[in-house]
C-alpha positions in Angstrom: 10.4 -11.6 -21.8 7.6 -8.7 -22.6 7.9 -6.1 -20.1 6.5 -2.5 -19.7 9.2 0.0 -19.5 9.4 3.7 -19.5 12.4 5.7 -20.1 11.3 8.7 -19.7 9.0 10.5 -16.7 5.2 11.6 -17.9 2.1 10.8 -18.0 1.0 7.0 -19.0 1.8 7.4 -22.4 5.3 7.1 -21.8 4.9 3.3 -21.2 5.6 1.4 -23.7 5.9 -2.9 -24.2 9.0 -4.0 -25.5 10.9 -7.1 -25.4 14.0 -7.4 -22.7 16.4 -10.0 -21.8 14.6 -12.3 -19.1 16.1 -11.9 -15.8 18.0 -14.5 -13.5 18.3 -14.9 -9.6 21.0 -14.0 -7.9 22.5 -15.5 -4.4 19.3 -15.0 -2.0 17.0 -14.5 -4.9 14.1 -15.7 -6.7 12.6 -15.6 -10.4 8.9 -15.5 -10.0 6.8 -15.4 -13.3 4.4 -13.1 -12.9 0.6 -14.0 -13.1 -0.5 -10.4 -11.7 0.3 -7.2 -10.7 -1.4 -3.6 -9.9 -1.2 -0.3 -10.1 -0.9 2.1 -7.4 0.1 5.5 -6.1 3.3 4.3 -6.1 3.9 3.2 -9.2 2.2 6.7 -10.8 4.6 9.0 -8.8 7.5 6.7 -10.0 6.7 6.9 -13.4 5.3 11.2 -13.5 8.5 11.9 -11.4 5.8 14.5 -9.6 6.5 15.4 -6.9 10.0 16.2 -8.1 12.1 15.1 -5.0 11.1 11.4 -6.8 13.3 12.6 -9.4 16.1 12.8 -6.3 15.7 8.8 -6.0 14.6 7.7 -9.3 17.3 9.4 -11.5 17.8 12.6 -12.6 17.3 13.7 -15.5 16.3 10.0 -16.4 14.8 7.1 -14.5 17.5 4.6 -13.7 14.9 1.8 -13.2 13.0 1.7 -16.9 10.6 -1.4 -15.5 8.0 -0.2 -13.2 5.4 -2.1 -10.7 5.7 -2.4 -6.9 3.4 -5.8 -6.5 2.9 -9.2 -7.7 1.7 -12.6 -7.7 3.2 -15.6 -9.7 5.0 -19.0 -9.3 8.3 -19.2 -8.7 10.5 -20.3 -11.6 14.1 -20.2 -10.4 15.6 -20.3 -7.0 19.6 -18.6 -6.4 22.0 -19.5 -4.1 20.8 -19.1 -0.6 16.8 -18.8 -1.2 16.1 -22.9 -0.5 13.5 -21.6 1.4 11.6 -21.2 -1.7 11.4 -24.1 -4.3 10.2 -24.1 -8.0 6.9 -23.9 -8.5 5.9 -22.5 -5.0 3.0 -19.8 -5.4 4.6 -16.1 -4.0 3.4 -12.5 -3.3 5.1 -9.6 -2.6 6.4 -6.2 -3.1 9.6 -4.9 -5.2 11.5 -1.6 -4.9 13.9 0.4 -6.3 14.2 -2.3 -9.0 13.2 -3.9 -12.2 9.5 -4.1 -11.1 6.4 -6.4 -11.8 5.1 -5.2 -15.0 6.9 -7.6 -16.9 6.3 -11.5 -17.2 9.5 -11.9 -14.8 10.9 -10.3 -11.7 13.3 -11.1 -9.3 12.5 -10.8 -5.4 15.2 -10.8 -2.9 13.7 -13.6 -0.4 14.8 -12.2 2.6 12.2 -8.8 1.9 8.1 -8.4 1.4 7.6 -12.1 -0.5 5.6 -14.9 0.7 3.7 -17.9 -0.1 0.3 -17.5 -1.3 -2.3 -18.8 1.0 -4.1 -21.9 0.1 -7.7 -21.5 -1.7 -6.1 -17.7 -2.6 -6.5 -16.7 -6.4 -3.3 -15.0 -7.4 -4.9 -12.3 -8.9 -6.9 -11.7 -5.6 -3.3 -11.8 -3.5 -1.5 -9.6 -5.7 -2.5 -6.3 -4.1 -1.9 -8.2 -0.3 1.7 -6.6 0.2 2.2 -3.0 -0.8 -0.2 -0.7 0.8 -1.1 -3.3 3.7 2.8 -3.2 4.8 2.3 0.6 4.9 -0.8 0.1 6.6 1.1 -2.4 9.1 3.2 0.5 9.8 0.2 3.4 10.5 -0.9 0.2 12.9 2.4 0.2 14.6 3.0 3.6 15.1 -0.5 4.6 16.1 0.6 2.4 19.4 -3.2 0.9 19.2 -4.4 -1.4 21.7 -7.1 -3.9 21.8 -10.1 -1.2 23.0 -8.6 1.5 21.7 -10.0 4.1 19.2 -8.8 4.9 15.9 -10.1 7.3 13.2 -9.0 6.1 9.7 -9.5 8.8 7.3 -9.3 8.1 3.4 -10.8 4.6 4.6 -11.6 3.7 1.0 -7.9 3.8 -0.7 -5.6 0.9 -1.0 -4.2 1.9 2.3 -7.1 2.8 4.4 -9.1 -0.3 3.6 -6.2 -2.8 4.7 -5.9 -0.6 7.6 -9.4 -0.9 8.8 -9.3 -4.5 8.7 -5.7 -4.7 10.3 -6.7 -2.8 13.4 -10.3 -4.4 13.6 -7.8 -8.0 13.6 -6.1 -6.3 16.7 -10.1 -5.5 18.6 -9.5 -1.7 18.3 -12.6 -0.1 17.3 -12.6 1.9 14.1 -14.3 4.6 12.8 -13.2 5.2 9.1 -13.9 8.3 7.0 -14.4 8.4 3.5 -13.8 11.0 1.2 -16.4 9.5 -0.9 -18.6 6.3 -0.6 -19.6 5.0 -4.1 -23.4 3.6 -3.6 -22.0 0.3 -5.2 -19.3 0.2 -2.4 -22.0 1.3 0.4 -21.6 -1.3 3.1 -18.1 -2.1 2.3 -16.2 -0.3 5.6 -18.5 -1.8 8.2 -18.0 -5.0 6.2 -14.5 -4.9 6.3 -14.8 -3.9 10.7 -15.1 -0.4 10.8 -18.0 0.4 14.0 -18.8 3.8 12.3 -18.8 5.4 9.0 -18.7 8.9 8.3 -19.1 9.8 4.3 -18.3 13.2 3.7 -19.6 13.2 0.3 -23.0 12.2 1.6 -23.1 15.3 3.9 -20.9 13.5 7.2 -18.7 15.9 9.3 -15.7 15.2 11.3 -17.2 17.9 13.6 -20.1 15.2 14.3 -17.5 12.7 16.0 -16.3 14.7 18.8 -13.1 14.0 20.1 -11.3 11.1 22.3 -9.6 9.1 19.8 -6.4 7.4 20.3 -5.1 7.6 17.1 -6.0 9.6 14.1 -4.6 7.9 10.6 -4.7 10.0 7.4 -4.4 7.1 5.0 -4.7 9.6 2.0 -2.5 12.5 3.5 -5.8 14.6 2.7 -6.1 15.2 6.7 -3.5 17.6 8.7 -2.3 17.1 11.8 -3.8 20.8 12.4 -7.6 19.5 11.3 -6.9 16.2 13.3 -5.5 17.7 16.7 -9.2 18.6 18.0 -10.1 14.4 17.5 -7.2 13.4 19.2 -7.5 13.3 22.9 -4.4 14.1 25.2 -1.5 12.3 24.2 -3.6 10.9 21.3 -1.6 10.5 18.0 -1.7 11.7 14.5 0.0 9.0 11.5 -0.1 10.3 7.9 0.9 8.5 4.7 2.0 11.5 3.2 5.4 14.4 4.0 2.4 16.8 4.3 3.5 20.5 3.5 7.1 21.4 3.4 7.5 18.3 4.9 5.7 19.3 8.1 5.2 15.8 9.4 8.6 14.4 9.8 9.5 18.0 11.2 6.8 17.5 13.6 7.1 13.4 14.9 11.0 14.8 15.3 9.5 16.6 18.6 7.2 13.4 19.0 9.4 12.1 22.1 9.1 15.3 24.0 5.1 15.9 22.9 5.0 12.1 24.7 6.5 12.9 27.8 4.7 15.9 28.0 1.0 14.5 27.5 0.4 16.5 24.3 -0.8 15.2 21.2 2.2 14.0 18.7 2.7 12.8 15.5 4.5 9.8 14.1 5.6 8.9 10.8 5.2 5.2 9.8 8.6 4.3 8.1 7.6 0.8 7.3 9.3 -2.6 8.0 9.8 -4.0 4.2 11.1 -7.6 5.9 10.0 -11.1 5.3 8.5 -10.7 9.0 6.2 -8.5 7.6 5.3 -10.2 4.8 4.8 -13.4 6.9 2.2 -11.7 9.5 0.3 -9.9 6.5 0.1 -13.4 4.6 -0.9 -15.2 7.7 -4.0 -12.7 8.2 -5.0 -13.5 4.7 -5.1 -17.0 5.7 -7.1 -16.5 8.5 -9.7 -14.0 7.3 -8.2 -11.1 9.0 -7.5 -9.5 5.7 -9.0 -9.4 2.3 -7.4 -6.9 -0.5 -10.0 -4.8 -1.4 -10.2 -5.0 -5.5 -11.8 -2.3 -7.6 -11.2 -3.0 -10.9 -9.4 -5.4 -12.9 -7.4 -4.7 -16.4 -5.3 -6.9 -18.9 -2.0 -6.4 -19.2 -2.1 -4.9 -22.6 -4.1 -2.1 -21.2 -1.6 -1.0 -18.3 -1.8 2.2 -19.8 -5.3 2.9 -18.9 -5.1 1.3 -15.4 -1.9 3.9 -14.6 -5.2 6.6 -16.4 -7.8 5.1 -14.0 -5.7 5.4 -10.6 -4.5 9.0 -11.6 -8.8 9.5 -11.3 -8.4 9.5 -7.5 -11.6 7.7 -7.5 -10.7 3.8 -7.2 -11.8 1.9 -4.3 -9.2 -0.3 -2.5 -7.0 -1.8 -5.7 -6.4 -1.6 -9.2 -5.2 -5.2 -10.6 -3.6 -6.0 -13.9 -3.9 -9.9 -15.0 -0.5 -11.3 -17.2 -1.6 -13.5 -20.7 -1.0 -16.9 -19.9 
């Protein structure tokens, strides 16, 4: 099969197509052939190394895994030992990790983690981005401990993350309001669209000193917020969920003292250690059935230009998701 491997870390010049062996399911596996894929943050850190405790789990001084991409979409084209819950030809999303990934015509996806059936009336290439950033999303959700009524601040409301976020806790009646780092005019109504009740776009002159304080939760979907700009948002016992370490890895450090900061009344942090299970991938896919959740697609590249994509989400300006589409 053609696949897009890289065997070395740097920029997106390093990837390359080549021609590898096709890969086969083992017990509680599947082969899905793969109709399309994305690019994300993920995938750009994997492949840069940067930041260089990646290295730690990717392989020093080389990658182990060559084959990159976190997401995909296809039909499924083998079915191992112990996966008869899938059959041949079944439509599938998901998410891979720490393996042979999606940029390839094949991939293999353990059944029993982030893979599930595509909705009905769902274009594959519009599913494709449904799995990665909304089970992280999922997790910020979790965490945050919102409630129907609540009130959450989703900052970076505009990235992969953020937008599935929005639309996850709007699913659950909290009411959002979601901050953007910048609002593209062509994207203008696109957060109260998606369930946000206010908009703040700080490009556009907005202020997180305009919203006061009394929120819930406080999500930085970006990690461009700390929990030292956010505390004043939060009210007492409110807390703070970032996507990111943050400095010196200040946020784990800090939801380690979460418990007491609970029992105490004070504002806390959490990190959102997601739930990669085919629970997860279950709920997420049954919100796309329903209308709770939509992907949010920026741009969309052929596979022969996966090069550029990777060049396009290194910008830090897409909105929502980058797709790549596979050659029939």
């Amino acid at each position: 099969m053609r696949a897009a491997v890289r065997t070395t870390y740097g920029g997106p010049d390093v990837v390359r197509f080549e021609e590898v062996p096709d890969p086969v399911a083992g017990p509680g596996e599947i082969v899905v052939r793969v109709r399309a894929t994305t690019v994300n943050r993920t995938d750009c850190a994997y492949r840069s190394g940067r930041p260089w405790i990646n290295r730690v789990y990717c392989g020093l001084p080389r990658p182990r895994v060559q084959i990159l991409g976190s997401e995909f979409a296809g039909v499924v084209t083998d079915v191992g030992e112990g996966a008869s819950s899938y059959a041949i030809g079944d439509r599938v999303f998901g998410f891979v990790d720490g393996r042979p990934g999606a940029h390839a015509e094949q991939v293999v996806v353990g059944v029993d983690g982030l893979v599930a059936r595509v909705p009905e009336r769902w274009d594959l290439a519009e599913a494709a981005p449904g799995m990665e950033k909304a089970h992280y999303a999922q997790a910020c959700a979790r965490v945050s401990g919102a409630r129907a009524g609540d009130r959450v601040l989703v900052h970076g409301a505009t990235g992969a993350i953020g937008s599935a976020l929005v639309q996850l806790l709007h699913s659950a009646g909290v009411g959002v309001t979601a901050v953007a780092d910048r609002l593209p005019s062509q994207h203008a109504g696109l957060l109260g669209e998606l369930g946000a009740d206010r908009v703040v776009d700080l490009s556009a002159g907005g202020s997180l000193d305009e919203l006061g304080g009394g929120f819930d939760a406080v999500v930085a979907a970006t990690g461009h917020l700390s929990f030292g700009a956010a505390r004043g948002l939060l009210r007492p016992g409110g807390t703070f969920i970032s996507s990111e370490l943050g400095r010196a890895g200040q946020h784990l450090a800090l939801a380690a003292a979460a418990p007491v900061a609970g029992m105490l009344g004070r504002r806390r942090v959490r990190f959102p250690f997601p739930h990669a299970d085919a629970a997860v991938a279950a709920h997420l896919a049954r919100l796309m059935a329903e209308g709770g959740f939509r992907p949010v697609i920026d741009r969309t590249f052929a596979f022969a230009e996966l090069q550029a994509a990777y060049a396009y989400v290194e910008t830090g300006r897409k909105v929502g998701n980058v797709v790549v589409v596979m050659p029939e």
